[in-house]
N, C-alpha and C positions, 0 to 999 in steps of 0.2 A: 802106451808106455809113458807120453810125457803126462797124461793125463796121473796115471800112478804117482810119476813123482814130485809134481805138484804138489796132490794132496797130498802125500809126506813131509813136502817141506814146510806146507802151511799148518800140518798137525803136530810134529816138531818145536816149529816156533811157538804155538798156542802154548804146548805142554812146557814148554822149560821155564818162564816164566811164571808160569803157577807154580810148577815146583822149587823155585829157587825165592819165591815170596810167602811162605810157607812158617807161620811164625810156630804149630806145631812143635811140642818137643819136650827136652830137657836144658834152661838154664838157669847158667850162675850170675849173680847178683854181683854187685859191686862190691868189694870187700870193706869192711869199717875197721875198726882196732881189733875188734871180736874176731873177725873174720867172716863170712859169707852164707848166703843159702843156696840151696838145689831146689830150682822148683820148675813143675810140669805145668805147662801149656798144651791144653786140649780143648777140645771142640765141648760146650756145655748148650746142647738144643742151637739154634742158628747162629750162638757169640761165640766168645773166645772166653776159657777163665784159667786163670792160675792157682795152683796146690802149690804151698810147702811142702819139697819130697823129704828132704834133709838138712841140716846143718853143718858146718865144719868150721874151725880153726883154721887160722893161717896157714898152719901146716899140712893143711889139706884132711887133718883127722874129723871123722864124724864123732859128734858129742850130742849132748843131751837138749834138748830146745822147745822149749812150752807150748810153742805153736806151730809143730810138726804135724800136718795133713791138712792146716787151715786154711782157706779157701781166699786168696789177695790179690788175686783178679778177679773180675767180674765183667758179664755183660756185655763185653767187647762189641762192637757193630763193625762189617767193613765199608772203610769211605775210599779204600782200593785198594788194587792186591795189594800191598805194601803198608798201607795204616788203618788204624782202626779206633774208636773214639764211642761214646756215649756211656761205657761204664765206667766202673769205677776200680782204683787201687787203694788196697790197704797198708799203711805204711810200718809196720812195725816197730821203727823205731822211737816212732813217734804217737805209736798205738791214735793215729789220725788217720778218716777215709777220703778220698778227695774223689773228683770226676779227673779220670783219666783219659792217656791215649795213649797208642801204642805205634812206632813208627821203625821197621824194619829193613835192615839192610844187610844183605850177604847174612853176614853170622854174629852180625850185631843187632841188638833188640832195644831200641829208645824208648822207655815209659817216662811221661811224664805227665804232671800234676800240680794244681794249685790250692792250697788253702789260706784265707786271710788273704789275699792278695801276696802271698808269696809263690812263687812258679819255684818247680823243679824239677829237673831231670836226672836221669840214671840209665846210664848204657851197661849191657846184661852181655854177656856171652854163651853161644849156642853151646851147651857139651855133647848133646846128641839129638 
């Protein structure tokens, strides 16, 4: 019986940790004056990539947006359950690609990027 719950407790602890490092999903971007995107992260062959699902206004209204289903992640690699690095993000606002990384927390998502020797970041929020 102790033998059972052992391996319970050890297969427990494995499992929650993966799923609580799990960048999978749907999120939102940081909002600008415009207002924000909706975009999916999913599994692309062994990386991680990101889709524009949608767009919205401040007000939370979906509208219209050029580059709805385009592809602004890329490539991802994992350097541990929690970040991931060797592709790349596309920045839209600045229609610039750079080499990214990705570093996760709870239901916060850290992308960031440099171009020209300028860094930058942007914390995403999980919506589902």
């Amino acid at each position: 019986m102790w033998k059972s719950i052992s391996l319970l407790a050890v297969l427990s602890a494995t499992a929650l940790p993966a799923l609580a490092q799990d960048a999978r999903g749907v999120w939102r971007t940081e909002a600008t004056d415009e207002g924000y995107l909706e975009v999916e992260i999913a599994p692309c062959g062994p990386h991680l990539c990101g889709k524009i699902l949608r767009a919205r206004n401040l007000k939370g209204e979906e509208g219209p947006y050029p580059h709805l289903g385009r592809t602004m992640i890329w490539d991802m690699m994992p350097e541990t359950p929690s970040r991931w690095s060797g592709g790349k993000i596309w920045d839209p606002s600045r229609d610039v690609t750079v080499n990214g990384k990705l570093a996760l927390q709870g239901d916060r998502l850290t992308l960031s990027g440099c171009f020209l020797a300028i860094c930058r970041s942007q914390d995403w929020t999980r919506l589902r």
